[in-house]
Phi, psi and omega in degrees: 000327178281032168257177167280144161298133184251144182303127172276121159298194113321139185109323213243174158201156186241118176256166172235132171277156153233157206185167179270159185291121155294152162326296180322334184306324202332278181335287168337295218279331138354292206262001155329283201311300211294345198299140228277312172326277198322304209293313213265333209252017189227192195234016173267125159284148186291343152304358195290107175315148170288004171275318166326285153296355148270321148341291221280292171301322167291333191239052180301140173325155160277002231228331189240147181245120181243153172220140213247153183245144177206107205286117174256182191220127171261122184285073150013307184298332191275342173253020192266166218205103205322000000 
């Protein structure tokens, strides 16, 4: 998630990873959360600060397991078989 979105190319196909959320994540989820959709269809207050919600993200209950899906890009070519 802490990449730019990338355009799926000719060529390409675009998949998802899943994987647990890191720390480094904050920032995604920041403008996740902030997104005008998101905000309305959820129980998060719109106030919440970005120390917050990095707090939120770095210091996760211990009791919970988070996972972040991360959009990839596979080159079609690189999987094709001599």
């Amino acid at each position: 998630m802490a990449q730019d979105s990338l355009p799926v190319l000719p060529g390409q196909t675009g998949g998802m990873t899943v994987r647990p959320l890191r720390g480094e994540d904050w920032r995604d989820c920041y403008d996740i959360w902030h997104a005008p959709r998101v905000l309305w269809a959820s129980l998060q207050l719109p106030s919440q600060s970005e120390d917050e919600v990095r707090e939120k993200v770095e210091n996760p209950p211990s009791n919970m397991d988070r996972l972040s899906a991360v959009r990839t890009l596979y080159c079609a070519l690189c999987e094709s078989r001599a």
